[in-house]
C-alpha positions, 0 to 999 in steps of 0.5 A: 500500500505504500505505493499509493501514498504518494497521490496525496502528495499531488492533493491540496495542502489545504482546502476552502472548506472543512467538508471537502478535507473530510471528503478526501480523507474519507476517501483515502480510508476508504481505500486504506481499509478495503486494501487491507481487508484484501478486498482489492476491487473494492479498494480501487473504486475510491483510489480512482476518485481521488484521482478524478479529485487530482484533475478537478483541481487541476482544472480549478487551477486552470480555471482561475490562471486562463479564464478566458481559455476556459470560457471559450473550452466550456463550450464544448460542455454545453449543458453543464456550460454556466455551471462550470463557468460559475463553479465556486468549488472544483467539485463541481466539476464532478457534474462533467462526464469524466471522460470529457473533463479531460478536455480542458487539460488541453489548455496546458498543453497535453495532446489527444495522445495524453488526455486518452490515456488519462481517460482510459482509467475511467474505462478501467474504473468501469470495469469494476464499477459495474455488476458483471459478475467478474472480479477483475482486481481479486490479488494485491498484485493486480491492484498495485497495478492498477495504482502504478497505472493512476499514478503515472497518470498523476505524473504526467498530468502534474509534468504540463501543470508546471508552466501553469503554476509558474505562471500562478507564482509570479502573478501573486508575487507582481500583484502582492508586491504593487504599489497600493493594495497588493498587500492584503495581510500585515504578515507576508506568511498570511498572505502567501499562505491564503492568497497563493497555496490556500486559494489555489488548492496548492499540494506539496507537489505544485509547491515543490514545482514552484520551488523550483521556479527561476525568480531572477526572470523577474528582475526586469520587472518594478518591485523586483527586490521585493518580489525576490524577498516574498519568493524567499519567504514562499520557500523557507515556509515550505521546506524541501523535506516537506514540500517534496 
C-alpha cells in the first residue's frame, strides 16, 4: 500500500472548506481499509476518485490562471456550460462526464495522445464499477497495478501543470508586491499562505514545482527586490523535506 501514498502528495495542502478535507480523507480510508481487508476491487473504486479529485483541481487551477481559455473550452460542455463557468468549488466539476473533463487539460498543453490515456482509467474504473459478475482486481498484485497505472497518470498530468503554476507564482508575487493594495495581510506568511497555496488548492507537489521556479526572470520587472524577498519567504515556509 505504500505505493499509493504518494497521490496525496499531488492533493491540496489545504482546502476552502472543512467538508471537502473530510471528503478526501474519507476517501483515502476508504481505500486504506478495503486494501487491507484484501478486498482489492473494492479498494480501487475510491483510489480512482481521488484521482478524478487530482484533475478537478487541476482544472480549478486552470480555471482561475486562463479564464478566458476556459470560457471559450466550456463550450464544448454545453449543458453543464454556466455551471462550470460559475463553479465556486472544483467539485463541481464532478457534474462533467469524466471522460470529457479531460478536455480542458488541453489548455496546458497535453495532446489527444495524453488526455486518452488519462481517460482510459475511467474505462478501467468501469470495469469494476459495474455488476458483471467478474472480479477483475481479486490479488494485491493486480491492484498495485492498477495504482502504478493512476499514478503515472498523476505524473504526467502534474509534468504540463508546471508552466501553469509558474505562471500562478509570479502573478501573486507582481500583484502582492504593487504599489497600493497588493498587500492584503500585515504578515507576508498570511498572505502567501491564503492568497497563493490556500486559494489555489496548492499540494506539496505544485509547491515543490514552484520551488523550483527561476525568480531572477523577474528582475526586469518594478518591485523586483521585493518580489525576490516574498519568493524567499514562499520557500523557507515550505521546506524541501516537506514540500517534496
Amino acid at each position: 500500500m505504500d505505493d499509493a501514498l504518494p497521490i496525496l502528495e499531488y492533493l491540496p495542502n489545504s482546502f476552502r472548506e472543512p467538508g471537502e478535507q473530510e471528503y478526501i480523507n474519507f476517501l483515502w480510508d476508504a481505500f486504506a481499509s478495503n486494501y487491507e481487508h484484501e478486498k482489492y476491487q473494492f479498494a480501487m473504486l475510491p483510489y480512482h476518485m481521488l484521482y478524478m479529485s487530482f484533475v478537478y483541481f487541476s482544472v480549478w487551477q486552470i480555471k482561475l490562471m486562463r479564464p478566458r481559455d476556459f470560457e471559450n473550452a466550456s463550450i464544448f460542455v454545453p449543458q453543464k456550460e454556466r455551471d462550470i463557468l460559475r463553479a465556486t468549488s472544483p467539485f463541481t466539476f464532478s457534474i462533467v462526464n469524466e471522460r470529457s473533463v479531460f478536455r480542458f487539460l488541453k489548455l496546458i498543453g497535453c495532446e489527444d495522445q495524453h488526455t486518452g490515456s488519462f481517460a482510459k482509467l475511467v474505462d478501467v474504473r468501469n470495469e469494476l464499477a459495474h455488476s458483471n459478475g467478474l472480479i477483475n482486481c481479486r490479488d494485491q498484485r493486480s491492484a498495485d497495478q492498477r495504482i502504478d497505472q493512476v499514478m503515472r497518470q498523476v505524473r504526467a498530468i502534474q509534468s504540463h501543470m508546471t508552466p501553469l503554476l509558474h505562471e500562478c507564482l509570479t502573478q501573486f508575487l507582481v500583484e502582492s508586491c504593487a504599489e497600493g493594495d497588493g498587500m492584503q495581510y500585515d504578515n507576508p506568511e498570511d498572505q502567501i499562505r491564503e492568497l497563493l497555496v490556500h486559494k489555489h488548492y496548492f499540494s506539496l507537489k505544485d509547491i515543490e514545482a514552484c520551488q523550483s521556479f527561476d525568480v531572477e526572470v523577474l528582475a526586469a520587472k518594478p518591485h523586483f527586490e521585493t518580489m525576490k524577498a516574498m519568493f524567499e519567504q514562499f520557500v523557507a515556509m515550505y521546506p524541501a523535506e516537506v514540500a517534496g
